[in-house]
C-alpha positions in Angstrom: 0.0 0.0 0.0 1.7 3.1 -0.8 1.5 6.5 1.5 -0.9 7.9 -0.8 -3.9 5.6 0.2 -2.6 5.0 3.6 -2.1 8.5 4.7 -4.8 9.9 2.1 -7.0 7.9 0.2 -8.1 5.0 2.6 -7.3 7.2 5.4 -11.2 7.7 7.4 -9.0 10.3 10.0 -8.0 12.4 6.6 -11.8 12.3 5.4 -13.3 12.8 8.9 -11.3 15.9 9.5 -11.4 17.2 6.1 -15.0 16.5 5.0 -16.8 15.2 8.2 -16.1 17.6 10.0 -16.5 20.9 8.0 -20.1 19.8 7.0 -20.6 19.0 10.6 -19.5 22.7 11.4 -21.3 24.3 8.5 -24.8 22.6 9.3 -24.6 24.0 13.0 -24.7 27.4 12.5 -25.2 27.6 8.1 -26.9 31.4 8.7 -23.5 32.4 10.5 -21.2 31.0 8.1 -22.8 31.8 5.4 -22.9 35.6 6.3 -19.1 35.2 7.2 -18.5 34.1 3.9 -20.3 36.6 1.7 -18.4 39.4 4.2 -15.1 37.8 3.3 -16.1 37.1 -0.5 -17.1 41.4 -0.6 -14.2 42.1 1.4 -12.0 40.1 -1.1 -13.1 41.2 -3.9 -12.7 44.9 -2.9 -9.0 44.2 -2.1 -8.6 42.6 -5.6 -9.7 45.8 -7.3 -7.8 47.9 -4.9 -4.5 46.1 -5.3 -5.2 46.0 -9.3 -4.8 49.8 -9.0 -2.6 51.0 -6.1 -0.7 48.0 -5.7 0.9 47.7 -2.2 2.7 44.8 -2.4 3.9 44.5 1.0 0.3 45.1 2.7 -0.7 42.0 0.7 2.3 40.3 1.9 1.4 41.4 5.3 -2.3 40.1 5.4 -1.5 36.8 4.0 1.4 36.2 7.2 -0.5 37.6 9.6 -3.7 35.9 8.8 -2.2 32.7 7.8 -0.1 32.2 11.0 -3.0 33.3 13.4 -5.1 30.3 11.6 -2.2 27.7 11.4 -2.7 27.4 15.1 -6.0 27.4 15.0 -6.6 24.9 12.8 -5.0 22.4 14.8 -5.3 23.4 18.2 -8.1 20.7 19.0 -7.0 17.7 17.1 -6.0 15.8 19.7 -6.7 17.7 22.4 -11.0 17.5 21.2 -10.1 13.3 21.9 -9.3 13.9 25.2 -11.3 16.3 26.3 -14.7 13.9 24.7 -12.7 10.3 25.7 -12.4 9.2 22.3 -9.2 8.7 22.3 -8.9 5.3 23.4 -11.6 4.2 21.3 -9.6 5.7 18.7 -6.4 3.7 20.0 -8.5 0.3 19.7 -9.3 0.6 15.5 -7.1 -1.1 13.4 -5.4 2.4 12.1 -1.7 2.8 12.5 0.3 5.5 14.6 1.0 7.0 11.3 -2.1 6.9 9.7 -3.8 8.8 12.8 -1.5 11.7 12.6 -0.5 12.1 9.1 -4.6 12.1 8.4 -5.1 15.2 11.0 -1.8 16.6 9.7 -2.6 16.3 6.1 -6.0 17.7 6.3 -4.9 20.5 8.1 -2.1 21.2 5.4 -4.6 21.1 2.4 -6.7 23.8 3.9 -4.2 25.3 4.8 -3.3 25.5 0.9 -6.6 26.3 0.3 -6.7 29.1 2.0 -3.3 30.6 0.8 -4.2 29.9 -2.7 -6.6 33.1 -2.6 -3.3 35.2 -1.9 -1.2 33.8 -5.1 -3.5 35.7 -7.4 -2.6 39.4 -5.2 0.6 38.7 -4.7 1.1 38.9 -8.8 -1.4 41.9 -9.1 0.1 43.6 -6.5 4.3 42.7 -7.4 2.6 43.7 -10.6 1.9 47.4 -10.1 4.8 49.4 -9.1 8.1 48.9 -9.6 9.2 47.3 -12.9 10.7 43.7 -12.4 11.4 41.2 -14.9 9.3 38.1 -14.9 12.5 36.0 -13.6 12.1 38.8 -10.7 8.9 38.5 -10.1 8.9 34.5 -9.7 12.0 34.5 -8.0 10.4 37.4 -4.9 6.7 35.2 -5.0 8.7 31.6 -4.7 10.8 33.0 -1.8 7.9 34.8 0.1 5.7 32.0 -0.3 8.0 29.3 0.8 9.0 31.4 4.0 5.1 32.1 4.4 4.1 28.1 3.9 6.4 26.3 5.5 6.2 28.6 8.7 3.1 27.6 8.5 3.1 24.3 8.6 5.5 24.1 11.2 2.9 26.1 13.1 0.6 23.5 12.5 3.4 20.5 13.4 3.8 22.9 16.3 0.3 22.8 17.6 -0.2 19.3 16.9 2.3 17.9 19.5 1.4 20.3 21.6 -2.2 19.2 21.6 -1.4 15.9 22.4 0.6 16.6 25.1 -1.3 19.5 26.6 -5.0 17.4 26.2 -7.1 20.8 26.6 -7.7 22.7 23.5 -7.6 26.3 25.0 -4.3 25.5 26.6 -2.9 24.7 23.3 -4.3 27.0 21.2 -2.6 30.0 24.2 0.5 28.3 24.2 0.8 28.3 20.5 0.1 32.0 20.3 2.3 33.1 23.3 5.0 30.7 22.0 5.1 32.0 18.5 4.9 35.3 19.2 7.8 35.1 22.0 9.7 33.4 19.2 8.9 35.7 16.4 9.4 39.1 18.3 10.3 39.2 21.9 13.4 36.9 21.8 15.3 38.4 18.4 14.5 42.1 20.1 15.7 40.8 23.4 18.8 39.1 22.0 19.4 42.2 19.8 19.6 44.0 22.8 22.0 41.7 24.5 24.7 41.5 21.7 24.3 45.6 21.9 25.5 45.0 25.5 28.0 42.7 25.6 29.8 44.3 22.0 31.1 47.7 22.4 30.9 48.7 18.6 28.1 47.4 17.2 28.3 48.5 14.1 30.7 45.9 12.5 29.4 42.8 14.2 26.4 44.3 12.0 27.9 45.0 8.9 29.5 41.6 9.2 26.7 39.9 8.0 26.4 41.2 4.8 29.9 40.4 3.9 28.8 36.3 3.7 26.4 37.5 1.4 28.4 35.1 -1.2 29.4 32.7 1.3 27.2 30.1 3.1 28.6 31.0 6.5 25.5 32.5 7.8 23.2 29.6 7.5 25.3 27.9 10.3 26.4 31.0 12.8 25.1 30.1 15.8 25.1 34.0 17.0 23.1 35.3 13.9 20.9 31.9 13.9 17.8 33.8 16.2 17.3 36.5 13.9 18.5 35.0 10.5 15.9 32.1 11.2 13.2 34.9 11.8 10.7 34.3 9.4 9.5 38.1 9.8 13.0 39.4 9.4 13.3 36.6 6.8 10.6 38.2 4.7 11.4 41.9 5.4 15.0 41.5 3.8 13.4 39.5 1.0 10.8 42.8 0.5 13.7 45.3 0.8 16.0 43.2 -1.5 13.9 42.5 -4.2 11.1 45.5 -4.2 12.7 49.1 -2.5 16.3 48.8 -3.0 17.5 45.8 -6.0 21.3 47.1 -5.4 20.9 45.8 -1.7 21.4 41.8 -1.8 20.4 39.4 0.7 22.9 36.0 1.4 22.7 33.3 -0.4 19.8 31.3 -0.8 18.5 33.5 1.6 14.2 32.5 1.9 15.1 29.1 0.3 17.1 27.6 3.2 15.5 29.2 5.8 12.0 27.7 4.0 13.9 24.1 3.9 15.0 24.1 7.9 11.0 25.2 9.0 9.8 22.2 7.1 12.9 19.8 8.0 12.0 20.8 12.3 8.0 20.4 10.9 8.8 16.6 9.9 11.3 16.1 12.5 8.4 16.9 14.9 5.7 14.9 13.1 8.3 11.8 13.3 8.8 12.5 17.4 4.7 12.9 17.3 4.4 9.5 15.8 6.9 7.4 17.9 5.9 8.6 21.1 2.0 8.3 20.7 3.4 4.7 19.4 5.2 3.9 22.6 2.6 5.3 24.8 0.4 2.9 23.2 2.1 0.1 22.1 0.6 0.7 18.8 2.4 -0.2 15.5 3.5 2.5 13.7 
């Protein structure tokens, strides 16, 4: 059986979660949602024909992070955490499904709409790149691949995030806070707090600065353990990305700079979906 069907296809957690459980939503409150909908369907249409004419690249860029990392979290706050919390989870333990199978179905569902969700942004990101600045089309697929790949696989990391932490916190409000406070100590308190220490402790700042934009043909900076809390930022990440390839195209970033820090988000999301797997496995003696 390949991974396809076991992970996908013949996978009842991945239809639950995907299918099951949306209709289940929808047919609770169908007035609500469907209001929500319409509001968001006005309000993106009205930001299509706004970004058509004024452009504003960076906003767009701005919506789709913000929103898409608030509802990374979200979307996977409750997974395990809901089996706990309604004592389904040893039920769940006693069907035939594999480790794997259980957490690569609430994974994966997760992940597609998660796509789903970004794939309303690809079409502004090009409208708004679009307007503006003139950038050659190699330009212009090079800023969108970068951008997206920080913005995605942040995001899915979220979500690996979340996940083990809803499994081992069991109470969906617990998770869903200590996501939030976690990311945003990550994202912005520790690189301005560390910022501030390496002020202290060097007396001229200025070419410990500098520095690192001297490896900007070297690979050096993917591996200096100093720079490593605000190189691996995917907000400062992003804003060099922006300032590189949309204000100023004579500034340029290190190399491979987006791609690798992309590639290490989604190497710690699959090394955390792998420690998910064998440790629900040993706490159950379940096969994998």
């Amino acid at each position: 059986m390949t991974l396809w069907r076991l992970w996908v296809s013949d996978n009842p957690i991945f239809r639950y979660h995907l299918f099951d459980q949306t209709k289940l939503r929808f047919f609770r409150s169908p007035w609500r949602i469907t209001a929500a909908v319409a509001f968001l369907a006005s309000l993106y249409i009205a930001i299509v024909f706004y970004v058509a004419e004024y452009g504003f690249a960076e906003l767009v860029l701005f919506l789709e992070c913000f929103s898409l990392w608030i509802i990374a979290p979200l979307m996977a706050h409750s997974l395990f955490a809901m089996e706990f919390e309604k004592a389904t989870w040893d039920m769940l333990i006693l069907t035939r499904l594999t480790v794997s199978q259980i957490v690569m179905g609430k994974f994966l569902s997760r992940l597609v709409l998660l796509f789903i969700y970004i794939s309303f942004f690809i079409p502004l990101i090009f409208i708004s790149i679009g307007v503006g600045r003139k950038l050659s089309l190699y330009e212009i697929l090079s800023l969108v691949f970068k951008t997206q790949l920080v913005a995605i696989s942040w995001a899915i990391f979220l979500v690996a995030v979340t996940l083990w932490l809803s499994y081992r916190l069991k109470r969906a409000m617990l998770t869903a806070a200590a996501a939030f406070v976690g990311q945003v100590s990550v994202v912005v308190i520790l690189p301005i707090l560390w910022i501030m220490f390496l002020e202290l402790i060097v007396v001229d700042f200025e070419p410990f600065y500098s520095s690192y934009w001297e490896m900007e043909t070297t690979y050096n900076w993917m591996f200096n353990p100093v720079s490593a809390i605000i190189f691996y930022n995917p907000v400062f990440t992003l804003l060099l990305l922006f300032v590189e390839g949309w204000i100023d195209s004579k500034m340029s970033a290190p190399v491979l700079w987006g791609t690798w820090q992309g590639i290490v988000y989604l190497l710690l999301a699959y090394l955390l979906i792998v420690i998910l797997i064998r440790s629900i496995s040993k706490a159950t003696r379940k096969q994998l």
